[in-house]
C-alpha positions as CSV (number, residue, x, y, z in Angstrom):
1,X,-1.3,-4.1,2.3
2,X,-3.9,-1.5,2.2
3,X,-6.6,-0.8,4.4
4,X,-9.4,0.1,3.3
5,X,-13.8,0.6,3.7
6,X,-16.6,-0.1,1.9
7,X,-20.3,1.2,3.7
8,X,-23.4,0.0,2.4
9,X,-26.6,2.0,3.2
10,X,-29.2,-0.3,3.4
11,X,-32.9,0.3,3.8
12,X,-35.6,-1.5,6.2
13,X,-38.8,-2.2,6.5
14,X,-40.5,-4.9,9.2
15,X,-37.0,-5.1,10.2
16,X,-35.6,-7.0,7.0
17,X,-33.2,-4.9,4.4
18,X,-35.4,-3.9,1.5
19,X,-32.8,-1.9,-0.3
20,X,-29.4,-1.2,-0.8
21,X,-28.3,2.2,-1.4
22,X,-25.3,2.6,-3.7
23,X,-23.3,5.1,-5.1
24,X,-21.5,5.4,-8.8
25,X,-17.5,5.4,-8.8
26,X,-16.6,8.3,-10.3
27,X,-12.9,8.2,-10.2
28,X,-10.1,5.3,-8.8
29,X,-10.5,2.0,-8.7
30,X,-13.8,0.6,-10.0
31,X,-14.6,3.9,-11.5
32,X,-18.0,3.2,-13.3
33,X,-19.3,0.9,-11.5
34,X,-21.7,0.9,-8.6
35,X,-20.4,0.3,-5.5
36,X,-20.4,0.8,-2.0
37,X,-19.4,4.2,-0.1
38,X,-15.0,4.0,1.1
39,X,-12.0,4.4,0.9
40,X,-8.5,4.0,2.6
41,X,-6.9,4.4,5.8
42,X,-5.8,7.6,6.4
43,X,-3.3,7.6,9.8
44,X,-3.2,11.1,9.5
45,X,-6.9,10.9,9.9
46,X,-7.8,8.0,11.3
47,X,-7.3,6.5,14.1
48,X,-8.9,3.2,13.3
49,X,-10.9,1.4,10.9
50,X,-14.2,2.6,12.3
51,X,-13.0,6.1,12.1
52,X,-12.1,5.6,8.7
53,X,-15.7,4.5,7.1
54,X,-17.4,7.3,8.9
55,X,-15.3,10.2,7.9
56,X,-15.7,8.6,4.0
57,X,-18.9,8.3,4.2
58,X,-19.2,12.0,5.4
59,X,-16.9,12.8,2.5
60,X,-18.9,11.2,-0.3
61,X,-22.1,11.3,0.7
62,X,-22.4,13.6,3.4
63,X,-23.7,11.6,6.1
64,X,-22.9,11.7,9.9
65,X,-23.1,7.9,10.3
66,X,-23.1,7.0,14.5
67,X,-23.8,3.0,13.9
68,X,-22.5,0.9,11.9
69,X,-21.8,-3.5,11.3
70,X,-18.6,-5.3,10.1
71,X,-20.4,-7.4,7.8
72,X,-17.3,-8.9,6.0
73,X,-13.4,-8.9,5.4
74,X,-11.9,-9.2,2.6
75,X,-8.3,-9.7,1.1
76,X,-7.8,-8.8,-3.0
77,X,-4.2,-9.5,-4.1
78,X,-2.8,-8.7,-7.6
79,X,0.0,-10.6,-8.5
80,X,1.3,-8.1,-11.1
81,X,0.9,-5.1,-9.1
82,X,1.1,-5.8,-5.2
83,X,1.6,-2.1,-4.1
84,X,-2.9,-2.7,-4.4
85,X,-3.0,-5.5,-2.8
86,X,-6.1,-4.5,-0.3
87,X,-7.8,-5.8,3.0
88,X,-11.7,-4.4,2.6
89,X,-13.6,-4.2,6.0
90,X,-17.2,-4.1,4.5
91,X,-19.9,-2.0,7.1
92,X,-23.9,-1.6,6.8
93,X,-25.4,1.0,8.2
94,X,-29.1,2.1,8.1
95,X,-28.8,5.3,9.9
């Protein structure tokens, strides 16, 4: 199975979210559509999930993120082509 990120920026104000930054897909999976910021495992790279969403997001939107929230996990499996069956770790960050 795939491992794989998805980083949402998210905005405050009096401490609530008041936005959620996203970005366009431009090419992959999803391309089109407005998504979070992510991407897959790299072991070459990464040496664990964390690692993983913060070297994306530097890679695709050019942040240095140093905080971030594991907000949800989630498994997608397709039945007729299980070499993309995924497990997402979804992050916020408002840094």
């Amino acid at each position: 199975m795939i491992q794989a990120t998805l980083l949402f920026l998210i905005k405050r104000e009096n401490g609530d979210i008041s936005q959620i930054c996203l970005a366009m897909k431009k090419r992959g999976f999803g391309v089109g559509k407005y998504n979070g910021v992510g991407g897959k495992f790299d072991s070459e790279l990464d040496s664990n999930i964390l690692d993983t969403v913060k070297r994306e997001a530097k890679e695709e939107i050019g942040i240095d993120m140093d905080k971030s929230w594991q907000v949800a996990d989630m498994d997608f499996y397709f039945p007729h082509k299980t070499k993309i069956n995924m497990k997402v770790r979804a992050f916020l960050t408002d840094r």
